[in-house]
N, CA and C atoms of all chains as a GROMACS GRO file, in nm:
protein
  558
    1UNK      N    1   0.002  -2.029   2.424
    1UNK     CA    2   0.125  -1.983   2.359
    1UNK      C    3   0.246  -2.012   2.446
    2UNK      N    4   0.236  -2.070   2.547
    2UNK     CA    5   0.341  -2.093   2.670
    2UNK      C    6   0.390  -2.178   2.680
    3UNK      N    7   0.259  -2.272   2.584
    3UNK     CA    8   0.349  -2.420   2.588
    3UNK      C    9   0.445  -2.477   2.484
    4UNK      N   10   0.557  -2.509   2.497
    4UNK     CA   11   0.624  -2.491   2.431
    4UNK      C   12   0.657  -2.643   2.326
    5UNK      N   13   0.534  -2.772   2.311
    5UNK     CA   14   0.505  -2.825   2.272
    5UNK      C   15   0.430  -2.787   2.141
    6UNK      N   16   0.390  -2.699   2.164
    6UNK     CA   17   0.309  -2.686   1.987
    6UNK      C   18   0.376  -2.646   1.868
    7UNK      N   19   0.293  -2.722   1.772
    7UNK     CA   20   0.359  -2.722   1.641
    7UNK      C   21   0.364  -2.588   1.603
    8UNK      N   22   0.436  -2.571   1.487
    8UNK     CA   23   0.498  -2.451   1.467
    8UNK      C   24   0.384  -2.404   1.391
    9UNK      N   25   0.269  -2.465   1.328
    9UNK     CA   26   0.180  -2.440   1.272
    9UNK      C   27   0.057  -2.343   1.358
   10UNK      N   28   0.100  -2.454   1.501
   10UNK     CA   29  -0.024  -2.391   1.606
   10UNK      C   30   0.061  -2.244   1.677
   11UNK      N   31   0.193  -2.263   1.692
   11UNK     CA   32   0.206  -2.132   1.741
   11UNK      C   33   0.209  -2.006   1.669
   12UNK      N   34   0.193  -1.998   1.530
   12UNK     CA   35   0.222  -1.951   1.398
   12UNK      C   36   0.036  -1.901   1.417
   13UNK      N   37  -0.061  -1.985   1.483
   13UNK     CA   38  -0.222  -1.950   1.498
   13UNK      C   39  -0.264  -1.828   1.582
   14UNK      N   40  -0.180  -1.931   1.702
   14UNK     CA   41  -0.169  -1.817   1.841
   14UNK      C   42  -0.128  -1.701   1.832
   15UNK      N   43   0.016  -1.676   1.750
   15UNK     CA   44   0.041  -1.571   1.722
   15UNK      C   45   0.003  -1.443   1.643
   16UNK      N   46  -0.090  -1.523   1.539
   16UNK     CA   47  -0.183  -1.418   1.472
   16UNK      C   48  -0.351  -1.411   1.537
   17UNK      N   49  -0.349  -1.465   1.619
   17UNK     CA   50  -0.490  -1.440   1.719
   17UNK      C   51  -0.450  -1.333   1.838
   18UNK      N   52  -0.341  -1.359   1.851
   18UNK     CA   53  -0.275  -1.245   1.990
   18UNK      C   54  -0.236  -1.126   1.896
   19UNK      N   55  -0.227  -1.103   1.782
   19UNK     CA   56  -0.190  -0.955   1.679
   19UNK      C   57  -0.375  -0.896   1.646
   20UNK      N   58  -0.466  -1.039   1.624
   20UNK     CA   59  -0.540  -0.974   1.638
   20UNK      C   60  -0.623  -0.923   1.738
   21UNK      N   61  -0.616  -0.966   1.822
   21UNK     CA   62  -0.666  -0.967   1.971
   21UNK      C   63  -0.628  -0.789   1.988
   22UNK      N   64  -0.506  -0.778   1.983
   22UNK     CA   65  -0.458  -0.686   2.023
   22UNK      C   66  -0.461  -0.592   1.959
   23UNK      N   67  -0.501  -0.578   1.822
   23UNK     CA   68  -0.562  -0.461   1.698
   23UNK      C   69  -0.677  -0.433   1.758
   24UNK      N   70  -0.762  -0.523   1.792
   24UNK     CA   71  -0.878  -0.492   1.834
   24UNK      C   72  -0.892  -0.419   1.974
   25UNK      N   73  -0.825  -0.429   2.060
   25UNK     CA   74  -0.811  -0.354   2.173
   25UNK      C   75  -0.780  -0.251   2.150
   26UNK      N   76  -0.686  -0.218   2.043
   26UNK     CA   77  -0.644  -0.075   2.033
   26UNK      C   78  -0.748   0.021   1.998
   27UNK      N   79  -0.816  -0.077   1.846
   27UNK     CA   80  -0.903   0.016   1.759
   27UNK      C   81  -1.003   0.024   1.913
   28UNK      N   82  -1.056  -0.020   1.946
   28UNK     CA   83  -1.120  -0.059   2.086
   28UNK      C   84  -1.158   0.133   2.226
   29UNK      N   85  -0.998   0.120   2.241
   29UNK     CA   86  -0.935   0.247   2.311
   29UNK      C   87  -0.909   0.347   2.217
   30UNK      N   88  -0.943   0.316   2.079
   30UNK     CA   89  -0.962   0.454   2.003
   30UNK      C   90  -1.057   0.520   1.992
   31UNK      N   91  -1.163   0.412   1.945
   31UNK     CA   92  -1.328   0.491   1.926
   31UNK      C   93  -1.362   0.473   2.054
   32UNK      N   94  -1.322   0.456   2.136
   32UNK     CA   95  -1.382   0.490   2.345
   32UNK      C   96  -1.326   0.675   2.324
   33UNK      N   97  -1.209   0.693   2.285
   33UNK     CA   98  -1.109   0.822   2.336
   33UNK      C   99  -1.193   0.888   2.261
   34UNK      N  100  -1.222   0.886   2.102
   34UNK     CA  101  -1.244   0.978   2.039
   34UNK      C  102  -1.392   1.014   2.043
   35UNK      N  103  -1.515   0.891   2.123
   35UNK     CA  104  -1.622   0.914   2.161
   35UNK      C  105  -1.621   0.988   2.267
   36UNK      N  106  -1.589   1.000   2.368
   36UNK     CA  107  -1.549   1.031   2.485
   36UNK      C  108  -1.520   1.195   2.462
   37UNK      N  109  -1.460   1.206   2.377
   37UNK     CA  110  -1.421   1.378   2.322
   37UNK      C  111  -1.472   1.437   2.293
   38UNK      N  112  -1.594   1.385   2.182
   38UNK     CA  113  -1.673   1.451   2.135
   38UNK      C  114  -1.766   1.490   2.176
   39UNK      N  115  -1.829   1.386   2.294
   39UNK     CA  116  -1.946   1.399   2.306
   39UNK      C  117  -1.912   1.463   2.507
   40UNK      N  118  -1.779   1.460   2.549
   40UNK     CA  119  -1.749   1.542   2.711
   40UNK      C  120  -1.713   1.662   2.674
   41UNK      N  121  -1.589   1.684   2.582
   41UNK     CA  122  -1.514   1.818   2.571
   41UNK      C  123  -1.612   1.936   2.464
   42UNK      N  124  -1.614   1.978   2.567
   42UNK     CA  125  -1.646   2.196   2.512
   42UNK      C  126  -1.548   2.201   2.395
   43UNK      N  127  -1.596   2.221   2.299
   43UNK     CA  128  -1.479   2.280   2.178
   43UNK      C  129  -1.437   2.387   2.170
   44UNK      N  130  -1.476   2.502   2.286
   44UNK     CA  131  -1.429   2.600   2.242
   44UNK      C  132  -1.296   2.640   2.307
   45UNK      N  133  -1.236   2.510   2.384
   45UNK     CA  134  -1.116   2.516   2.473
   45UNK      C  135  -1.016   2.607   2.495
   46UNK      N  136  -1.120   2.654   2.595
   46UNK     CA  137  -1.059   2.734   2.664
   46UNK      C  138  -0.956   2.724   2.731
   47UNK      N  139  -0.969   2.636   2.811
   47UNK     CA  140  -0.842   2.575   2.856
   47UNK      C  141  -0.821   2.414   2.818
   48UNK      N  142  -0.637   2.446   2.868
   48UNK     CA  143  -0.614   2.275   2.835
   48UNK      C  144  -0.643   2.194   2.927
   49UNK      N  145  -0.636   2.210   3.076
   49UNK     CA  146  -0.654   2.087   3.179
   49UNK      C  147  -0.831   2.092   3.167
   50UNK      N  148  -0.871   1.967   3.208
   50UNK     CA  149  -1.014   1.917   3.212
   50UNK      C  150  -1.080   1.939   3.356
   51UNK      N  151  -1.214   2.016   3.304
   51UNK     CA  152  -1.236   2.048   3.482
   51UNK      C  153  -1.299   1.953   3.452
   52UNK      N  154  -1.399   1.952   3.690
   52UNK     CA  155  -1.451   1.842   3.714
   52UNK      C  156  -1.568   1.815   3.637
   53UNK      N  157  -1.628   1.868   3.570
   53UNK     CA  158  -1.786   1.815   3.502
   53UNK      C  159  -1.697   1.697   3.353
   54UNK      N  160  -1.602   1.746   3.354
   54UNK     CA  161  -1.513   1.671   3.193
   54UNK      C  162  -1.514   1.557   3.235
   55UNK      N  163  -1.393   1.570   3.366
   55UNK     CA  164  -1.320   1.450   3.414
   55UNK      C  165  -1.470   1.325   3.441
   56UNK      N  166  -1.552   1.381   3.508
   56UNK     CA  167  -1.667   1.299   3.574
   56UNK      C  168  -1.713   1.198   3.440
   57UNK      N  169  -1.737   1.280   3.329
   57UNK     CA  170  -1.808   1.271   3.226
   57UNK      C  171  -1.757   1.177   3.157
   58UNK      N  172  -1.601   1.174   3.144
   58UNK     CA  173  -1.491   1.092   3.072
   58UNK      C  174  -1.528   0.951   3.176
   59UNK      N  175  -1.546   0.936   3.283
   59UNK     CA  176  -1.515   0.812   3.359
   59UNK      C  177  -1.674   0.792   3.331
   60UNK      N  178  -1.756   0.830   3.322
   60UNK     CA  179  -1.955   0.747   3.305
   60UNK      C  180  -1.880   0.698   3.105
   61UNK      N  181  -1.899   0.793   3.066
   61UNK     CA  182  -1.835   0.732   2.907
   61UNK      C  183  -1.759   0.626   2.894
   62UNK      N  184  -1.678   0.642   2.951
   62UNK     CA  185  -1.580   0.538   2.961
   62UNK      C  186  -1.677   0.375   2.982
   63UNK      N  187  -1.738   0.401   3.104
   63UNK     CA  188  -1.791   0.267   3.166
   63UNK      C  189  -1.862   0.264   3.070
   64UNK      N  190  -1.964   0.374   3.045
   64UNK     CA  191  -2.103   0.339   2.954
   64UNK      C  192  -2.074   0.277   2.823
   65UNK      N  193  -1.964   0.305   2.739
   65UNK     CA  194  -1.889   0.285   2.603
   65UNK      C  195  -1.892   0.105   2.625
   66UNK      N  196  -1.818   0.071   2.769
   66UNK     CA  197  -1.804  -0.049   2.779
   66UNK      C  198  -1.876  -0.121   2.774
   67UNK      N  199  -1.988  -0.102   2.842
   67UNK     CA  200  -2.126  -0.182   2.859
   67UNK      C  201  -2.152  -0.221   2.741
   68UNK      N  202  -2.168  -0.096   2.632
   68UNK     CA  203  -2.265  -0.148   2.512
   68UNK      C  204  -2.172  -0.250   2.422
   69UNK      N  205  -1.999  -0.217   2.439
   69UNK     CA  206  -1.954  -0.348   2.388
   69UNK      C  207  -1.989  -0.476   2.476
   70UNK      N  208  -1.986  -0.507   2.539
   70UNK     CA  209  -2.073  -0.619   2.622
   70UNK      C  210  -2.176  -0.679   2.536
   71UNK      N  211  -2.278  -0.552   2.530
   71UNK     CA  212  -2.421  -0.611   2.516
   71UNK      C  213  -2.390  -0.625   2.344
   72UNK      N  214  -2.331  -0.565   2.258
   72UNK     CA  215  -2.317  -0.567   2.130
   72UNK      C  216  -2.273  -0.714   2.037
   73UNK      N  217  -2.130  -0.755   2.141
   73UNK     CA  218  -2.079  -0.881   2.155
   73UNK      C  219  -2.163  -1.009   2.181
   74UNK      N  220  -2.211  -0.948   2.312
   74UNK     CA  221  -2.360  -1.078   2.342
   74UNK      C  222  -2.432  -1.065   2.207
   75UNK      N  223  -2.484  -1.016   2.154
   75UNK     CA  224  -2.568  -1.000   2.034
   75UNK      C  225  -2.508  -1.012   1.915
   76UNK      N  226  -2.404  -1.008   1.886
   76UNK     CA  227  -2.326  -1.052   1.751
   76UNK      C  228  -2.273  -1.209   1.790
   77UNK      N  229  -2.279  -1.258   1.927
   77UNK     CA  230  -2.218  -1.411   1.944
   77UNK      C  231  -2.107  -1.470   1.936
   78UNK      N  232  -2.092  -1.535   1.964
   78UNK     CA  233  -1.936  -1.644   1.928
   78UNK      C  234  -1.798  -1.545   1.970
   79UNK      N  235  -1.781  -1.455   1.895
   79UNK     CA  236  -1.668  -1.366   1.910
   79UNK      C  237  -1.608  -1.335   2.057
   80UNK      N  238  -1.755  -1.308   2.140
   80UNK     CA  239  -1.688  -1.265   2.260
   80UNK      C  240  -1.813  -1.350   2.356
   81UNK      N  241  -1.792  -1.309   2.527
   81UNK     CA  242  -1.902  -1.429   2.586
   81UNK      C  243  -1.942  -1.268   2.667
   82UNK      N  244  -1.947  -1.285   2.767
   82UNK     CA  245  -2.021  -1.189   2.847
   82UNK      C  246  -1.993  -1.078   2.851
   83UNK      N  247  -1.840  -1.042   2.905
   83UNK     CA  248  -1.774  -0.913   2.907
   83UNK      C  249  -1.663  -0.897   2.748
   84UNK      N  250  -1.656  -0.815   2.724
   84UNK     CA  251  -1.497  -0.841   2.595
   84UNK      C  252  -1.395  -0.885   2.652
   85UNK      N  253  -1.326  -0.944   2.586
   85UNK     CA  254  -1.199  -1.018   2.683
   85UNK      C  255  -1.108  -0.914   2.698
   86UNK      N  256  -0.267  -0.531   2.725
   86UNK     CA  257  -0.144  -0.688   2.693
   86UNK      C  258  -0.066  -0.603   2.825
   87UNK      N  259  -0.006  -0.661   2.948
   87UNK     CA  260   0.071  -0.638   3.002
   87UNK      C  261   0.190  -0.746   3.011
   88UNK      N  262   0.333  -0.664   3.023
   88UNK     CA  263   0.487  -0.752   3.001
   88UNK      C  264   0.459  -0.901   3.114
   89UNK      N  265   0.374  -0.908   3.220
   89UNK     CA  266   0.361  -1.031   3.240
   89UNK      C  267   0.318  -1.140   3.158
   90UNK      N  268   0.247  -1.123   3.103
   90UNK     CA  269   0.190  -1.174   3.016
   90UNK      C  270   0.296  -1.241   2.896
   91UNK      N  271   0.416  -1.214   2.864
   91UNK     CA  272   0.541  -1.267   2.815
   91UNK      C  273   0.616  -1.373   2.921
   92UNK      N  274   0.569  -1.302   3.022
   92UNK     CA  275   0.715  -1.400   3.101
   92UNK      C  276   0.671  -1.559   3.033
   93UNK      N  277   0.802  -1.667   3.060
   93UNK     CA  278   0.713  -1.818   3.061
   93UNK      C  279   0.750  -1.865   2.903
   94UNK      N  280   0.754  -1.731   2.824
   94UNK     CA  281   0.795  -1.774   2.679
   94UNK      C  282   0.913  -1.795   2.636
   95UNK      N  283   0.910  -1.913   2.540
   95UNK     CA  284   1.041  -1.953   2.484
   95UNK      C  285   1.123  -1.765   2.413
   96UNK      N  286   1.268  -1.743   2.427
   96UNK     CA  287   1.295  -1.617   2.423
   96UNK      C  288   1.248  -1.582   2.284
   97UNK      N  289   1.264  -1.686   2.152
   97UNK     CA  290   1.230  -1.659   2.020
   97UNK      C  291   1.064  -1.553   1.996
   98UNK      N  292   1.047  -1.660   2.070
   98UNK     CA  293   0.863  -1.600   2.087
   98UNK      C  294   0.812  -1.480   2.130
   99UNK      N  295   0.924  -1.459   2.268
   99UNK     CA  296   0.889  -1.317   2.299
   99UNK      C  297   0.973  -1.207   2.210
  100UNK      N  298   1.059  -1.233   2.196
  100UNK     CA  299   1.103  -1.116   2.121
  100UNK      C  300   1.003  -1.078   1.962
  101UNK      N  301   0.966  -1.195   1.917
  101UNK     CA  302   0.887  -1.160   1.803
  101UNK      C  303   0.760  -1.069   1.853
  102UNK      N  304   0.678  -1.150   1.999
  102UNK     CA  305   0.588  -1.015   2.039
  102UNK      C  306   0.634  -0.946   2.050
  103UNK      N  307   0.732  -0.861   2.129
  103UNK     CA  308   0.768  -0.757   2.158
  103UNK      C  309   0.787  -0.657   2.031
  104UNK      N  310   0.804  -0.757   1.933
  104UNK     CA  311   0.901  -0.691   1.824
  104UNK      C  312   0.723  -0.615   1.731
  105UNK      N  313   0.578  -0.726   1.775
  105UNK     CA  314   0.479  -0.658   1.689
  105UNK      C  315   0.459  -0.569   1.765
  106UNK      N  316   0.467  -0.572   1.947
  106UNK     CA  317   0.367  -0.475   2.001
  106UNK      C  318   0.424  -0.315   1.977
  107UNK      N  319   0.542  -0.302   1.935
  107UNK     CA  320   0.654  -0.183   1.890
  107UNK      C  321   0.563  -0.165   1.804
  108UNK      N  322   0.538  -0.224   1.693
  108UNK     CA  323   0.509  -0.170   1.589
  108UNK      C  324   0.374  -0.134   1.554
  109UNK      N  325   0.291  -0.198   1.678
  109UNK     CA  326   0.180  -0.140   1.692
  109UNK      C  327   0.186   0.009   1.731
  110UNK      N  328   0.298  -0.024   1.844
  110UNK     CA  329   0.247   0.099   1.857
  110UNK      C  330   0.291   0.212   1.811
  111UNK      N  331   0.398   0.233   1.733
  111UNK     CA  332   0.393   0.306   1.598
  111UNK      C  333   0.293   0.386   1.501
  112UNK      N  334   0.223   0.259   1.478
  112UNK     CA  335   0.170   0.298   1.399
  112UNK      C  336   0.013   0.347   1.462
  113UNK      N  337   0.060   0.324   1.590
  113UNK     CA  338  -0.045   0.406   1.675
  113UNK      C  339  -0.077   0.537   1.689
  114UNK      N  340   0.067   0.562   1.741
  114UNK     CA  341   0.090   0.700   1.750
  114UNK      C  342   0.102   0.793   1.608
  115UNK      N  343   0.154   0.726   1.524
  115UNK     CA  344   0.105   0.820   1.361
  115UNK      C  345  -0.037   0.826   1.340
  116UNK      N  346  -0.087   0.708   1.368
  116UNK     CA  347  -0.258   0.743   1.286
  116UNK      C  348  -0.330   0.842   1.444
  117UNK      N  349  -0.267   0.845   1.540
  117UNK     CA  350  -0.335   0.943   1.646
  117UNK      C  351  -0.249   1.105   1.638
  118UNK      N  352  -0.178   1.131   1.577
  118UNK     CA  353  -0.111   1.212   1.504
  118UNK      C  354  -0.250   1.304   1.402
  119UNK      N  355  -0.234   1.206   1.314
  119UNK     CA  356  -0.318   1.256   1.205
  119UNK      C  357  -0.494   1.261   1.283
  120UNK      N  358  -0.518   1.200   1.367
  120UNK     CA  359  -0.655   1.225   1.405
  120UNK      C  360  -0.670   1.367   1.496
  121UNK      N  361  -0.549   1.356   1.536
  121UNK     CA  362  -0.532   1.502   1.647
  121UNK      C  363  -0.552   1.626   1.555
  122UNK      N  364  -0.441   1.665   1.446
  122UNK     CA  365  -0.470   1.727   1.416
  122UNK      C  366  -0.589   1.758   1.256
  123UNK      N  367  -0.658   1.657   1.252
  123UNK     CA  368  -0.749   1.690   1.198
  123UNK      C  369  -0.876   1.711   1.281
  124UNK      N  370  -0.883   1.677   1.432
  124UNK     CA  371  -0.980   1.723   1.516
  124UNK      C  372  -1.001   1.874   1.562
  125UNK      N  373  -0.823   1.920   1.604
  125UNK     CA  374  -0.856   2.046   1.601
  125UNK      C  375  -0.824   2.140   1.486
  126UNK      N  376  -0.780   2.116   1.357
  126UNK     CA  377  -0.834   2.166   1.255
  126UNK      C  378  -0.986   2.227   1.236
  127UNK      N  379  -1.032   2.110   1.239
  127UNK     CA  380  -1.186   2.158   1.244
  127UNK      C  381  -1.237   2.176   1.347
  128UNK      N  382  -1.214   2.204   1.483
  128UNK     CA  383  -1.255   2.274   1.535
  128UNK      C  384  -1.234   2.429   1.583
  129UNK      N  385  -1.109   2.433   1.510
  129UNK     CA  386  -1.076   2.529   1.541
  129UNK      C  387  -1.009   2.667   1.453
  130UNK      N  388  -1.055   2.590   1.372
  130UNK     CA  389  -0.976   2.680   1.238
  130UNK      C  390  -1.132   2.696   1.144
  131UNK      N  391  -1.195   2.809   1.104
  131UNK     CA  392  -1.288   2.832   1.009
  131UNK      C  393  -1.299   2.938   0.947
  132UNK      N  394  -1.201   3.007   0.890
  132UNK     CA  395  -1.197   3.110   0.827
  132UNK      C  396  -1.057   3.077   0.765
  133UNK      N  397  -1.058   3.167   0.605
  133UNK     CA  398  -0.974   3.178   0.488
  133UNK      C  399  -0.918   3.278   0.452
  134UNK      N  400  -0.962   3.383   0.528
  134UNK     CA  401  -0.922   3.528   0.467
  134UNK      C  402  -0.777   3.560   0.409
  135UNK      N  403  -0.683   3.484   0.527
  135UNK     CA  404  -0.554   3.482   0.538
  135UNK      C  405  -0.494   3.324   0.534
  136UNK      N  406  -0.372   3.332   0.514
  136UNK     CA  407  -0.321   3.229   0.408
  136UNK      C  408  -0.233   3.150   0.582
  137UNK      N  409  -0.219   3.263   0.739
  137UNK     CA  410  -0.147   3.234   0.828
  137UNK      C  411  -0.257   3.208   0.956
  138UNK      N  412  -0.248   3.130   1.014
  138UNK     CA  413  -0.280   3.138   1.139
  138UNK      C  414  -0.320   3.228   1.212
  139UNK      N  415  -0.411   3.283   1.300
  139UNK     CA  416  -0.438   3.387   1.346
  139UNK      C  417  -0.429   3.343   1.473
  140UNK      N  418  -0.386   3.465   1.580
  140UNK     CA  419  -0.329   3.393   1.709
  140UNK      C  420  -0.434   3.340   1.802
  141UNK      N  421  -0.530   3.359   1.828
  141UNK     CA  422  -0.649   3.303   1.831
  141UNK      C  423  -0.653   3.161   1.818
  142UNK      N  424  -0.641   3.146   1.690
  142UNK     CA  425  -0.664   2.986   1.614
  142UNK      C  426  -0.563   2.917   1.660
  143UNK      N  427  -0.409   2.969   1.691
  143UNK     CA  428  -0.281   2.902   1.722
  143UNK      C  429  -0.338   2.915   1.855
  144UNK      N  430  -0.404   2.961   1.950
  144UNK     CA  431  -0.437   2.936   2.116
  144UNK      C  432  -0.491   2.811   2.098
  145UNK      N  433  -0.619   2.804   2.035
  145UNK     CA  434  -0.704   2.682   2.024
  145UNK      C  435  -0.618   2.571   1.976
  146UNK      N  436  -0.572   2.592   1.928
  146UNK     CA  437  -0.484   2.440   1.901
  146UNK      C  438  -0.433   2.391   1.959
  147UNK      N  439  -0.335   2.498   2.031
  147UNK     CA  440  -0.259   2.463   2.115
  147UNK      C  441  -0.350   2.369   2.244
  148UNK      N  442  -0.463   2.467   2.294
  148UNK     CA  443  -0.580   2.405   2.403
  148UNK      C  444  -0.611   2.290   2.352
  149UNK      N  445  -0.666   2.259   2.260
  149UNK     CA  446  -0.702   2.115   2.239
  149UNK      C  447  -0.594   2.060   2.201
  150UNK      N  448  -0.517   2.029   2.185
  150UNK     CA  449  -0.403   1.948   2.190
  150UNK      C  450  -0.398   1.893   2.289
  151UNK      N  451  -0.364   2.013   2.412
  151UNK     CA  452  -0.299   2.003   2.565
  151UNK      C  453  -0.450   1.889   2.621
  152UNK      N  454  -0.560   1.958   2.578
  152UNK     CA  455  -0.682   1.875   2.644
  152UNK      C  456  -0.721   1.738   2.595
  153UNK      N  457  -0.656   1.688   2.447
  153UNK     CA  458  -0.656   1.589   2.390
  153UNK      C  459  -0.578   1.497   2.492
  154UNK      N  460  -0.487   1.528   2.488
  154UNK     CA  461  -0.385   1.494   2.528
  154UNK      C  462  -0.412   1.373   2.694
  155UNK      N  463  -0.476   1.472   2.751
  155UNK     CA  464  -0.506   1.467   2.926
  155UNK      C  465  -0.639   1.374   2.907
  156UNK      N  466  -0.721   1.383   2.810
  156UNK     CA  467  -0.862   1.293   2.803
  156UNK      C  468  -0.786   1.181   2.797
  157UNK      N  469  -0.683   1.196   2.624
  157UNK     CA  470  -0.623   1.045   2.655
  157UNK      C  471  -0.599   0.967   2.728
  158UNK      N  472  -0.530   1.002   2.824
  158UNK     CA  473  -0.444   0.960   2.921
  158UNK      C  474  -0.556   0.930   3.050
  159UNK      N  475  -0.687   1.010   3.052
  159UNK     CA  476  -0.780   0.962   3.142
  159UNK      C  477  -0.839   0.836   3.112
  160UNK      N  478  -0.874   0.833   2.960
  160UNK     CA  479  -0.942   0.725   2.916
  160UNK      C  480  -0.844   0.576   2.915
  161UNK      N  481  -0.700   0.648   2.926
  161UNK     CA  482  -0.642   0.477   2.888
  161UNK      C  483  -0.649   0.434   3.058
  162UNK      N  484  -0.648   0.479   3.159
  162UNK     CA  485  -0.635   0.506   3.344
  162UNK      C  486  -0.823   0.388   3.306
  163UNK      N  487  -0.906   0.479   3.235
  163UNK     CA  488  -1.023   0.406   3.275
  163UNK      C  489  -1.076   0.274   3.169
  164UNK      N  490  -1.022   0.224   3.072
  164UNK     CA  491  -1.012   0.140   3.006
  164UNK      C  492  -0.933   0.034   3.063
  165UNK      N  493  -0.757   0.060   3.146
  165UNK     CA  494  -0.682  -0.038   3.179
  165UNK      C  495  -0.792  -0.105   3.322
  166UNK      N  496  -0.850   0.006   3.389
  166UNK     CA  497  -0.967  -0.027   3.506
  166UNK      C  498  -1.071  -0.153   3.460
  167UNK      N  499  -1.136  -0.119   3.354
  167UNK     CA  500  -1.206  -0.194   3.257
  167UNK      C  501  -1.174  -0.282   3.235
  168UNK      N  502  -1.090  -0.308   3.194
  168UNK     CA  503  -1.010  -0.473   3.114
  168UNK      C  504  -0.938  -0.567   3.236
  169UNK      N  505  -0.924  -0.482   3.346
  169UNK     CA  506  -0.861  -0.534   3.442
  169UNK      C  507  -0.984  -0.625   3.505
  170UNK      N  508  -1.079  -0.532   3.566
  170UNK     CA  509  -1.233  -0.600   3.589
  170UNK      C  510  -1.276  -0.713   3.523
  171UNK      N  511  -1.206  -0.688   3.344
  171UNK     CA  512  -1.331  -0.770   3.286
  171UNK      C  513  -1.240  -0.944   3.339
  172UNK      N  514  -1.146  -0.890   3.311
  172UNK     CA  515  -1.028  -0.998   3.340
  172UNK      C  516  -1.043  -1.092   3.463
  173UNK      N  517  -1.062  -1.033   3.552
  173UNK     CA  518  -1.099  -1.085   3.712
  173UNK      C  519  -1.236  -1.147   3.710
  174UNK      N  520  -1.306  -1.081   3.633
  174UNK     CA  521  -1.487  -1.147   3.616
  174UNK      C  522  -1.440  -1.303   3.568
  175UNK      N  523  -1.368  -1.273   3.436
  175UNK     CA  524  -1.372  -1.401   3.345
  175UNK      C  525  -1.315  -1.517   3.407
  176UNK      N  526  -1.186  -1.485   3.510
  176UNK     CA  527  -1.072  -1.606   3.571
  176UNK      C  528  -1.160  -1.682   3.670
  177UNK      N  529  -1.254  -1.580   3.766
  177UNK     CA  530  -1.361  -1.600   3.872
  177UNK      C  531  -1.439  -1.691   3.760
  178UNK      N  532  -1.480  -1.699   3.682
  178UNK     CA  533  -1.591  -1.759   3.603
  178UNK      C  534  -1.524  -1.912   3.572
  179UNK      N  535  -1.402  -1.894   3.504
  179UNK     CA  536  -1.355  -2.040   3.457
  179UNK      C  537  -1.284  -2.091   3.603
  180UNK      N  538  -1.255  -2.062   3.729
  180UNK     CA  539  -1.267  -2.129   3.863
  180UNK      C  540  -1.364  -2.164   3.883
  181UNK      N  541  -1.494  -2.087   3.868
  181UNK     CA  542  -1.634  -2.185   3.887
  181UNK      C  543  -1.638  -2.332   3.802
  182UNK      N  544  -1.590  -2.272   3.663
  182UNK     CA  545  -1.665  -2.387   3.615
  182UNK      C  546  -1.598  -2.505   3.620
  183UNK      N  547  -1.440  -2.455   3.705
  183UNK     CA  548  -1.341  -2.584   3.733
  183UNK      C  549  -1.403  -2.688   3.888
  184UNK      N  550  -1.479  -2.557   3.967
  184UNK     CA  551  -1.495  -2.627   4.026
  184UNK      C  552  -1.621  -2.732   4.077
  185UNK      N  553  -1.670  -2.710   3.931
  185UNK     CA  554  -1.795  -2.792   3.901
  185UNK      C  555  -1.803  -2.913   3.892
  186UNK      N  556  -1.698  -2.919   3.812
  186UNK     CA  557  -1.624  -3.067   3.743
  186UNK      C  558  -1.615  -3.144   3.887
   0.00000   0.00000   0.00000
């Protein structure tokens, strides 16, 4: 997208691959947050700040969430290669 | 997407990103709006008797809000970690395979 040689057709490509790229990251950091909630946070919130068993819990989720997009991607193909981009 | 990631562009170009990533995130923050409070809705509201809030139920909301809130903000700290990694894996990978050639 930098180069500023491409047809208006190809940057008109780029530009809707970088909108989707970037939908997908979001929806991405949504179902991570809202997995992450359900399955770390006590519902009966007591309080608002997150003690340490939350916080710990939120950062293994976090990674673990990632992994299986990895391995999910490897297994659906083409879309993504090893890690998600 | 970080603002480096613009520099380098003709100005037309960037302003049009700039102009979707706004509106992403818009419409980010409304549909996380409506997920908030339909999360602690149901978690925290289960009784009808009364037509008002019971102060109780207005604590809990308030708590998960405040705790919504702070997960968020942990998870985007450990996601930007994530993408940053995956990022460094992938550049390390296409230097290998440059320097294969």
């Amino acid at each position: 997208m930098s180069n500023p040689n491409m047809s208006p057709a190809e940057k008109a490509k780029a530009f809707d691959m970088a909108q989707l790229e970037m939908e997908y990251r979001v929806d991405l950091y949504n179902a991570m947050t809202a997995s992450c909630f359900a399955k770390c946070m006590d519902t009966r919130y007591k309080e608002g700040d997150l003690n340490v068993g939350e916080n710990s819990c939120v950062d293994r989720c976090a990674a673990k969430y990632w992994q299986v997009t990895g391995i999910v991607g490897q297994m659906l193909g083409g879309m993504q290669q090893q890690q998600p981009r | 997407m970080n603002p480096a990631d613009l520099e380098g562009l003709p100005e037309e170009d960037k302003q049009k990103m700039v102009a979707m990533i706004d509106n992403m995130q818009m419409k980010d923050s409304l549909r996380m709006y409506n997920r908030l409070v339909e999360k602690c809705f149901n978690n925290c509201v289960s009784s009808f008797r009364r037509k008002n809030l019971d102060s109780e139920e207005e604590r809990c909301v308030t708590k998960c809000c405040e705790k919504f809130l702070k997960h968020s903000a942990r998870v985007s700290v450990r996601f930007a970690e994530l993408n940053a990694g995956a990022e460094a894996m992938m550049q390390q990978q296409v230097l290998q395979q440059q320097q294969q050639r």
